[in-house]
N, C-alpha and C positions, 0 to 999 in steps of 0.2 A: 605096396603096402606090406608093412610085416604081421607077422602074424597074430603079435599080440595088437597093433590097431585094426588089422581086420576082427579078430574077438570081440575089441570094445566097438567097434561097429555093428557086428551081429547081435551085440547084449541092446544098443542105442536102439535098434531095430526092432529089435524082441520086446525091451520095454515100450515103446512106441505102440507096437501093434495090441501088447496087451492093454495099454489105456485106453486106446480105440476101441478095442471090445470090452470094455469095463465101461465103457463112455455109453457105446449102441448100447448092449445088455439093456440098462435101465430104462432106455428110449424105447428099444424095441417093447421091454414090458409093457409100458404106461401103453403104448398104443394097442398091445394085445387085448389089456385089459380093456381098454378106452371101446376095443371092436366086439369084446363083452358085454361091457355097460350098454353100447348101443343097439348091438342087439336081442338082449335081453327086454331091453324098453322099448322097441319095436314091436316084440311077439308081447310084453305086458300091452299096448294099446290096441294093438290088433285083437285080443281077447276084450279089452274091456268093450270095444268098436262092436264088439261080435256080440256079448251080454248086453249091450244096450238095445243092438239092434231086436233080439231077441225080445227085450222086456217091449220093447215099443210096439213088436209086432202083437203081442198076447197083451199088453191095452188096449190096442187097435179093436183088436178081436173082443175084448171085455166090453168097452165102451158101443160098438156095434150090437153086440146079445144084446146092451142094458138100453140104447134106444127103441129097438125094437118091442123089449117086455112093456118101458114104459110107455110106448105108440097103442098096445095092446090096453093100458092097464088106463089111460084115456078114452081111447074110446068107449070101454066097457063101462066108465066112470058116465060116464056124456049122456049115456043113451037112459040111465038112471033117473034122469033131470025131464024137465017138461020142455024148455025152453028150447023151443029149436035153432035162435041164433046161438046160444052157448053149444047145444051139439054140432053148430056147421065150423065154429071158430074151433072144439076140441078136435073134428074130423081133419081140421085143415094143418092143426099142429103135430097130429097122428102122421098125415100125410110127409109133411116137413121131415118130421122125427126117421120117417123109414126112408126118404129121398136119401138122408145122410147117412142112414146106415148101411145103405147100398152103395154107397160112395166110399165110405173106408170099407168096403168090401173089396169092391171090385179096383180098388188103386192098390200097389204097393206104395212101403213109404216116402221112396224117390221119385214115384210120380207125382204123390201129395206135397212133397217138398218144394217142387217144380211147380204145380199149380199154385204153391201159396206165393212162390217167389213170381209167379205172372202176373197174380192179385195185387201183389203189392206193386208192382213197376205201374200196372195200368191207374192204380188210387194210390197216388204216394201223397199225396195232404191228407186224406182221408186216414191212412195209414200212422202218418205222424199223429194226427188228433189224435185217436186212439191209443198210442202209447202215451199220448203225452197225459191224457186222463190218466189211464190206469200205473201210469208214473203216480203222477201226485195220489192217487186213492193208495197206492202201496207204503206208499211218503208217509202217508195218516194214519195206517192201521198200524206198519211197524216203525214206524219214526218215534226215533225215545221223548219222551218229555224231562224238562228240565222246571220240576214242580221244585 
């Protein structure tokens, strides 16, 4: 080769390899970015995972206090009354009221989740009737009318 086609061989080459990295550059961005996006919206659901889990624990916890007060605020209601079958059906509801609040006491939420999900496998008709009312009851309250 002489030396001027080796030249335009090393320009051919030159230009070559910089299209190649003009070509990757942008690929390699989009994916840089692409390993941003995703893991930025990884640590976004892991916190929102983490704020839910949270609020559900401190319902957990609210909804337990408030069976409790209102177990308290029946019977003291009950004993007021003369009628001793209405004080043995409010004792029995008291009763009810604190079995369940010792129940989301002593579960975390994944064991509560695990027990609802055994509930359901063991009564799945029972299961479906139940949503399927409160399907249609949902249907009626917030279902639009076309008055």
């Amino acid at each position: 080769m002489t030396d001027n086609n080796q030249s335009n061989h090393d320009n051919t080459a030159a230009s070559n390899d910089t299209a190649h990295d003009a070509a990757a550059t942008p690929a390699e961005a989009i994916h840089h970015v692409a390993d941003q996006v995703s893991s930025e919206a990884a640590k976004a659901i892991a916190d929102a995972r983490k704020a839910m889990r949270s609020s559900a624990a401190i319902a957990k916890e609210k909804a337990s206090d408030s069976l409790l007060t209102a177990a308290d605020a029946i019977r003291a209601e009950s004993l007021k009354h003369d009628n001793e079958e209405l004080r043995n059906q409010a004792q029995t509801l008291a009763r009810g009221m604190e079995k369940t609040a010792l129940y989301l006491d002593s579960r975390t939420l994944d064991q509560m989740s695990s027990d609802a999900t055994e509930v359901v496998k063991q009564n799945v008709w029972q299961t479906l009737g139940i949503v399927f009312v409160l399907g249609l009851l949902l249907g009626l309250i917030f279902g639009g009318r076309d008055d």
